[in-house]
C-alpha positions as CSV (number, residue, x, y, z in Angstrom):
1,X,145.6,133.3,164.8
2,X,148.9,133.1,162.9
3,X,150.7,135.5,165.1
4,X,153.9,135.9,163.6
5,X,157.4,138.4,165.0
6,X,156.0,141.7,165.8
7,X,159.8,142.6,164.8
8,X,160.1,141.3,161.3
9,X,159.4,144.2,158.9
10,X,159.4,147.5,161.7
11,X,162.0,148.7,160.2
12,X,161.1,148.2,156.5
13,X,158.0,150.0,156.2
14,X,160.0,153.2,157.5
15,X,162.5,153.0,154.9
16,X,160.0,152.3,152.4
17,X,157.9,155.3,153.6
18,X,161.1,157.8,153.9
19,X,162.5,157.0,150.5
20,X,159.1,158.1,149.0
21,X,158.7,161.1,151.2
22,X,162.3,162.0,150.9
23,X,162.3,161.6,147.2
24,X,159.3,164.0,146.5
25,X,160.9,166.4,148.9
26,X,163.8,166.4,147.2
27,X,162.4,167.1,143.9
28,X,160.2,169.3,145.4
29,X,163.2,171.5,146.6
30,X,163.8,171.8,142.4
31,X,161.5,174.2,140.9
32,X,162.5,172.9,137.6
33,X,161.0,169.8,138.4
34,X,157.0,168.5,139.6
35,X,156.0,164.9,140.8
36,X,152.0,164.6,140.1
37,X,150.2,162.0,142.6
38,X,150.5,161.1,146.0
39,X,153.4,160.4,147.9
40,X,153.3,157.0,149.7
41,X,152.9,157.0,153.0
42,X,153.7,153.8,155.1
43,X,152.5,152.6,158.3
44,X,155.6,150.6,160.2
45,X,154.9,147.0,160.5
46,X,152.2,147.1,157.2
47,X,153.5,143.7,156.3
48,X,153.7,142.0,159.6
49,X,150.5,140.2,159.2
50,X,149.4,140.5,155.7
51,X,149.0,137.1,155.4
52,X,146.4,136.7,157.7
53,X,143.4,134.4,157.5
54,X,140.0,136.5,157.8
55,X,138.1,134.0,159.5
56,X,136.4,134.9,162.6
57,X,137.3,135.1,166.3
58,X,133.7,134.8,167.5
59,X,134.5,131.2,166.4
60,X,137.0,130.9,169.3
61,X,136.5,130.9,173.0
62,X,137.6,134.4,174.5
63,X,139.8,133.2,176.8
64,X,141.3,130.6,174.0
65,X,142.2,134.1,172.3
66,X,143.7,135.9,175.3
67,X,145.4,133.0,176.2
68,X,147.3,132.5,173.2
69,X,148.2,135.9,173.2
70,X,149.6,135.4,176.8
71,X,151.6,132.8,175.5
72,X,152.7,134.8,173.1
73,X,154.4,137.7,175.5
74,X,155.9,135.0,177.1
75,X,157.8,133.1,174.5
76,X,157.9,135.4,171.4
77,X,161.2,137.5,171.7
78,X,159.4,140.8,170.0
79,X,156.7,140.9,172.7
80,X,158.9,140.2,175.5
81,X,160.8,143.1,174.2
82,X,157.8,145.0,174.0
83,X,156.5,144.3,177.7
84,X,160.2,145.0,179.1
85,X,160.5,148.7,177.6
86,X,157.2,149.5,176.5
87,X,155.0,147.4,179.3
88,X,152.1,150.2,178.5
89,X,151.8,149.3,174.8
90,X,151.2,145.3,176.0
91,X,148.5,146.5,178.3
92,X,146.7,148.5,174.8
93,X,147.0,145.6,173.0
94,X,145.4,143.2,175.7
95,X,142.4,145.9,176.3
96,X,142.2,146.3,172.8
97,X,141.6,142.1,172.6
98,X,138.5,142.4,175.1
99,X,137.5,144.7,173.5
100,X,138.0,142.8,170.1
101,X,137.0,139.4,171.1
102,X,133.6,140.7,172.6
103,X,132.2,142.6,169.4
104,X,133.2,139.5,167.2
105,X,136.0,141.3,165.2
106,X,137.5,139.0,162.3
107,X,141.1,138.3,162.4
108,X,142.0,140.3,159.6
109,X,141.0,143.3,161.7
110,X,142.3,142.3,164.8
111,X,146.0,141.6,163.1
112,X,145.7,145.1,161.1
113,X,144.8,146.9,165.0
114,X,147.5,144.9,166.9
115,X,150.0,145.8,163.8
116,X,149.0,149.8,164.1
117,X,149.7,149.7,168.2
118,X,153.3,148.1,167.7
119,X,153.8,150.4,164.7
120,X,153.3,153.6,166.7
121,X,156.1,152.2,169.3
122,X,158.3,151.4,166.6
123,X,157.9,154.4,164.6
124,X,158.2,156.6,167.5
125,X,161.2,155.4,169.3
126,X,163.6,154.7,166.5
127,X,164.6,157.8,165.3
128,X,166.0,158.0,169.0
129,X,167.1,154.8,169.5
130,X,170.6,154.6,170.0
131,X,173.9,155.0,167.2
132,X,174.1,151.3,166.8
133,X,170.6,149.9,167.4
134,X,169.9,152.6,164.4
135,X,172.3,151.3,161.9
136,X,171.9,147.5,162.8
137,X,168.2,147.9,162.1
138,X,169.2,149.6,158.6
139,X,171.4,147.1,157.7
140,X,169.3,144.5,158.6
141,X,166.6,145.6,156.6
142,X,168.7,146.0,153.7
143,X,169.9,142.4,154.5
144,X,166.2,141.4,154.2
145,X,165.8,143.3,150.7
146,X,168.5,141.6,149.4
147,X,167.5,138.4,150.2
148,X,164.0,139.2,149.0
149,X,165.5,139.9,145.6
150,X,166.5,137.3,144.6
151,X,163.7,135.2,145.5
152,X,160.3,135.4,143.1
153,X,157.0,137.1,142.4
154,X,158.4,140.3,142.7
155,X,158.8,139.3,146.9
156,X,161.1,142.8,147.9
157,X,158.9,145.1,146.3
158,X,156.0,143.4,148.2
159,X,157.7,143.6,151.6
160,X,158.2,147.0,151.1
161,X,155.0,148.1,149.5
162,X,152.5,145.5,150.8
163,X,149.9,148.4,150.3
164,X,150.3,148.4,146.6
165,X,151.0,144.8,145.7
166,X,149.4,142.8,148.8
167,X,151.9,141.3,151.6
168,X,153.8,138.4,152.4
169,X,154.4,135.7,154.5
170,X,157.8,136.3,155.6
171,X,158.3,133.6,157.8
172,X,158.2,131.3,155.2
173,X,160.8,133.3,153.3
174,X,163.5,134.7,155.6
175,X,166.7,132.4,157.0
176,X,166.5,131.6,160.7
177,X,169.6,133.6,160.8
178,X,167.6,137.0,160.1
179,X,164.6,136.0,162.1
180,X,166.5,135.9,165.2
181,X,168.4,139.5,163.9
182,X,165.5,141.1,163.6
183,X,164.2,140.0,166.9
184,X,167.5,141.0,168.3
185,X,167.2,144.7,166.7
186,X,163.4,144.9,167.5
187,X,165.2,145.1,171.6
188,X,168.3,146.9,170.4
189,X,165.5,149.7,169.6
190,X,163.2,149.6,172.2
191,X,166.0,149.7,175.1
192,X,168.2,151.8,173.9
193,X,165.3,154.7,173.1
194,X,165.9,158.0,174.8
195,X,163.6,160.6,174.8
196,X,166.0,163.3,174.9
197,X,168.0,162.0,172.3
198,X,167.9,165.3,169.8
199,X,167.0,164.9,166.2
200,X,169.3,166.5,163.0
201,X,168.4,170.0,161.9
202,X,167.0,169.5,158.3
203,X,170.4,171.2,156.9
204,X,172.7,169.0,158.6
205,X,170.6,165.8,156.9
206,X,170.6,167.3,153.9
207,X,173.9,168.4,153.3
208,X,174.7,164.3,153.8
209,X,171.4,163.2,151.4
210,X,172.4,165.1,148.3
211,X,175.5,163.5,147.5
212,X,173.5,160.4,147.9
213,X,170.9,161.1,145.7
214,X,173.4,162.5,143.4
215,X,175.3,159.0,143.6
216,X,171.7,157.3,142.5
217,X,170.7,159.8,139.9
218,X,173.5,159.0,138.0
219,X,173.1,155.6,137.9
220,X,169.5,155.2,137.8
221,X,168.5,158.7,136.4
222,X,166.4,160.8,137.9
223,X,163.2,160.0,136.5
224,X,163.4,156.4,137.3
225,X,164.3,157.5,141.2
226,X,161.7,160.0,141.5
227,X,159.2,157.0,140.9
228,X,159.6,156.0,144.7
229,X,157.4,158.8,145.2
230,X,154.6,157.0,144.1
231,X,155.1,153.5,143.7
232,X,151.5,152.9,142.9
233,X,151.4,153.9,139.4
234,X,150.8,151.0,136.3
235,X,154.2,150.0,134.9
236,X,156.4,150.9,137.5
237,X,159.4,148.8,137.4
238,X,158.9,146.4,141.0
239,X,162.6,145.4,140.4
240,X,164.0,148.6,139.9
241,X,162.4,150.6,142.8
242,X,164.0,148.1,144.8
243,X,167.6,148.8,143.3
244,X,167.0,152.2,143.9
245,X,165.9,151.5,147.5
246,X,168.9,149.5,148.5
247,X,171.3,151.3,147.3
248,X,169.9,154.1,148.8
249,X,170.4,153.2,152.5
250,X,173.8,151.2,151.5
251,X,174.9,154.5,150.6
252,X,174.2,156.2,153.4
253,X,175.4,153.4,155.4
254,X,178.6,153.4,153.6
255,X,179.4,157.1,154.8
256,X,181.0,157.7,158.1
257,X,179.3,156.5,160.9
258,X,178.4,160.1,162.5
259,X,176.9,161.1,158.6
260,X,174.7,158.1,158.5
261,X,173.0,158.5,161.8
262,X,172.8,162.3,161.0
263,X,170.5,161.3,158.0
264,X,168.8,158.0,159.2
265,X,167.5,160.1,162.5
266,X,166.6,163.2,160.2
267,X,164.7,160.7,157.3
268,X,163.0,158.5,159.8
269,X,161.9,161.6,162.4
């Protein structure tokens, strides 16, 4: 099974999925404007194992399966991370394995299962992780996007919309440098979560978000931005909606500190 980082990418498909929400909630706030269609809604971690091969695991020995996944939370840095803060989600995914392995599940499956467990830690804890695991994890992401762009076959919109325009295989695409990042910000997250940790009021966020989408309306205009509320329509511009992304969270991240964690926690809640 080509397990790859459970880290790579957590942070990505909640950006991706808060732009679109956030953009269709921000033009829904206008009454002089309507967006028709869905808004996207993205699982964290949707392009973690896109790649995957669907053969089947009822071709392996089920303790060749749980074994390599026992390797696994023992050498990959993600997992580890995983087991030390989160020791409860390791013991889902392992019952959810028996459980797997035993009614012959392909591998397609079992990646897409493994990917939705890890999502719901990730997408539940960092909104309240800590000031700094927070903005590492947004600027690494945006580090990622940027690198992504400038590689081809339209590889950043991909990464963030994997949903839309299939996946990829990011380990053959990211530096070593921002593999071992992201594994570092997958722990930044998960140790610094608190539960108490309060969230922005929605007025707070959005007195911080306007400007910002202000800034991009200018220089994209705001027909092309409010396409990130659905990215699935024919035509869209791949390249553009990644623009739009990017320099959305750079942004933010450009404002002081206390304003960019005000609207990261409120957008990512």
């Amino acid at each position: 099974m080509d397990w790859y980082s459970v880290g790579v990418g957590a942070v990505c498909g909640g950006i991706a999925g808060a732009v679109g929400t956030l953009v269709a909630y921000t033009i829904k706030r206008d009454t002089s404007r309507q967006i028709v269609g869905a808004i996207v809604s993205i699982v964290l971690f949707s392009v973690l194992f896109a790649w995957a091969k669907a053969t089947i695991i009822a071709d392996r020995k089920q303790q060749e399966v749980l074994a390599e996944f026992e390797n696994l939370a023992e050498t990959n840095p993600a997992f580890q991370s995983i087991q030390d803060f989160a020791p409860e989600k390791m013991s889902e995914i392992r019952e959810y394995l028996d459980i797997a392995v035993s009614e012959n599940h392909d591998e397609l499956l079992v990646e897409t299962n493994v990917r939705q467990i890890v999502a719901s830690l990730i997408s539940d804890r960092m909104p309240k992780a800590s000031d700094e695991a927070l903005l590492n994890s947004i600027q690494l992401t945006v580090d990622q996007l940027k690198w992504l762009s400038n590689k081809e076959n339209d590889a950043c919109f991909r990464y963030l919309f994997p949903q839309v325009d299939g996946g990829l295989a990011v380990q053959d695409m990211f530096s070593q440098e921002l593999i071992a990042r992201d594994y570092e910000s997958t722990r930044m997250i998960l140790s610094s979560y608190e539960a108490e940790r309060e969230i922005p009021n929605e007025d707070s966020a959005m007195q911080i978000i306007n400007p910002v989408y202000a800034t991009l309306f200018a220089k994209y205009g705001s027909e092309a931005v409010a396409e990130l509320a659905d990215v699935s329509v024919d035509g869209i511009d791949k390249s553009r909606v990644c623009s739009i992304t990017i320099d959305l969270y750079d942004t933010i991240l450009a404002r002081p500190e206390e304003d960019a964690v005000t609207a990261l926690r409120w957008m990512l809640r």
